[in-house]
N, C-alpha and C positions, 0 to 999 in steps of 0.2 A: 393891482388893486383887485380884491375878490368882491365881487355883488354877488348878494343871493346865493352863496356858497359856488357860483362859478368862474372857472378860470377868467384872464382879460382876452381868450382867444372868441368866446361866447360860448354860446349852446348847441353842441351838435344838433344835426337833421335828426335821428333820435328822439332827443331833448324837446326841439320844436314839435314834432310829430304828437311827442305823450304830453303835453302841454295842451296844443291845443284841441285834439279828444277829451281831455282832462274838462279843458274849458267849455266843451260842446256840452260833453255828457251831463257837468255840474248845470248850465242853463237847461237842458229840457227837464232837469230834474225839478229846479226851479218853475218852471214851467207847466210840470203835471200837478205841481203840489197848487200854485195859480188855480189852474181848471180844475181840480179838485176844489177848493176852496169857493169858486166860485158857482160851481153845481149844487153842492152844498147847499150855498144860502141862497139858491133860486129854487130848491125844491122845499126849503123851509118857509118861507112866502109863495104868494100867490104866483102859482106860475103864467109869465108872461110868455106866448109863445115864439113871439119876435126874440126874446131873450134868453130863450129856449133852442133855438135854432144856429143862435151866434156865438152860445155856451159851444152846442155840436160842434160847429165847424171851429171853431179853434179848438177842440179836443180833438177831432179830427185829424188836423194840421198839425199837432206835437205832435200825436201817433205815428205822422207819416216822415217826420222830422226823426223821431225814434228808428224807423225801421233805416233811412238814409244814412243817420250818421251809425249805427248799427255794423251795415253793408261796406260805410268807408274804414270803420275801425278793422273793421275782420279782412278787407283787400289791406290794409296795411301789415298786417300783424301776419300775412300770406308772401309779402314780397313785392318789389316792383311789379314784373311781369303781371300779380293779378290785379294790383294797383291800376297799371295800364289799361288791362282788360275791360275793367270795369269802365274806367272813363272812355275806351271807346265804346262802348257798349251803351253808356252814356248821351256820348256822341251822336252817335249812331240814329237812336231812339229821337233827339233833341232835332237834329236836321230832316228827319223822317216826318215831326208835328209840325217844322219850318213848312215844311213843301205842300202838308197837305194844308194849309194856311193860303200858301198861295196858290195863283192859278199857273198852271201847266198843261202844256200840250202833247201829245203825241212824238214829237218834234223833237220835242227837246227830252226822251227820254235814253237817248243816247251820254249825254250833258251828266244828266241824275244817274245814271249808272256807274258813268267813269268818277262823276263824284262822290257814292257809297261805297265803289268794292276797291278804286284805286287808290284814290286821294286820300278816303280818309285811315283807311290800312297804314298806308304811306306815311302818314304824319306822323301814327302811332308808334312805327319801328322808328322813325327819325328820332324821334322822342328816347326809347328804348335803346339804340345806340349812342343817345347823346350828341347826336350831329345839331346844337341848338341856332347855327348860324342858319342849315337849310332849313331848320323849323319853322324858323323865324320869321322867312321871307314865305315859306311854300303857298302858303295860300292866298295871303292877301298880295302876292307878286304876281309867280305862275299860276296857279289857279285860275284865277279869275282874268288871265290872259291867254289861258288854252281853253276853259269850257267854251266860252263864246262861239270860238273856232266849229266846231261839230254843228252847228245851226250852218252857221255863214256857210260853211264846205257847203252843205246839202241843197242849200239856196232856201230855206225858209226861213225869208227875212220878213217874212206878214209881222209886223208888232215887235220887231227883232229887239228892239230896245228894252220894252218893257216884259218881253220874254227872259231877255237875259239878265236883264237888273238884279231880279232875287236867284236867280237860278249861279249867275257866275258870277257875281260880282255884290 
């Protein structure tokens, strides 16, 4: 049986891939035409500046929507390798806002080291060769059963708990 002019094997990764950029692209499109539309008829009436403001930040937000999905079409269209690159770079940046969020010590920047230049390196080539069984488990198994370890070795267990919570675990 053919749907949608494809075989019954499905849609190659390809397929899916220009699908849903297809499907990203066509919503922000959708989207700018919105905040267009709706600056429009706030600067044709009395501008409110509460509503002024909410206009900005969601024009704001698709722009930034625009530039993301932009970034992921063009690491697509480049290859896995800069596909990867990007998500860890992603990564990277994402765990980087985690920690400044939390409180951390001195202590524990042995912890945060082996967890930015090892682990997450580490994940990425797992990823990149395909190994998705040790992907699978690396972080939420070992990870978060070897960071802890670097505090407990050194003997700063002041607050060790609530040190290690976000930091390994």
């Amino acid at each position: 049986m053919v749907l949608l002019g494809h075989s019954r094997g499905g849609m190659s990764t390809n397929e899916k891939v220009t699908l849903l950029l297809t499907s990203v692209f066509a919503l922000l499109i959708l989207s700018s035409i919105v905040t267009a539309i709706l600056r429009g008829r706030l600067t044709i009436g009395q501008p409110n500046q509460k509503r002024l403001e909410t206009i900005e930040n969601l024009t704001a937000r698709v722009k930034a929507w625009w530039v993301m999905a932009a970034v992921l079409a063009i690491s697509f269209l480049l290859g896995t390798a800069a596909t990867l690159l990007i998500f860890a770079i992603g990564s990277f940046m994402a765990l980087r806002e985690f920690l400044r969020l939390t409180q951390t010590r001195p202590e524990d920047h042995t912890a945060l080291a082996v967890a930015f230049f090892l682990v997450l390196p580490f994940q990425y080539f797992l990823i990149g060769i395909q190994w998705y069984g040790l992907f699978a488990i690396m972080i939420p198994v070992y990870t978060f059963l070897i960071l802890p370890i670097f505090p407990a070795i050194r003997q700063e267990t002041t607050h060790f708990l609530e040190r290690t919570a976000p930091v390994g675990g």
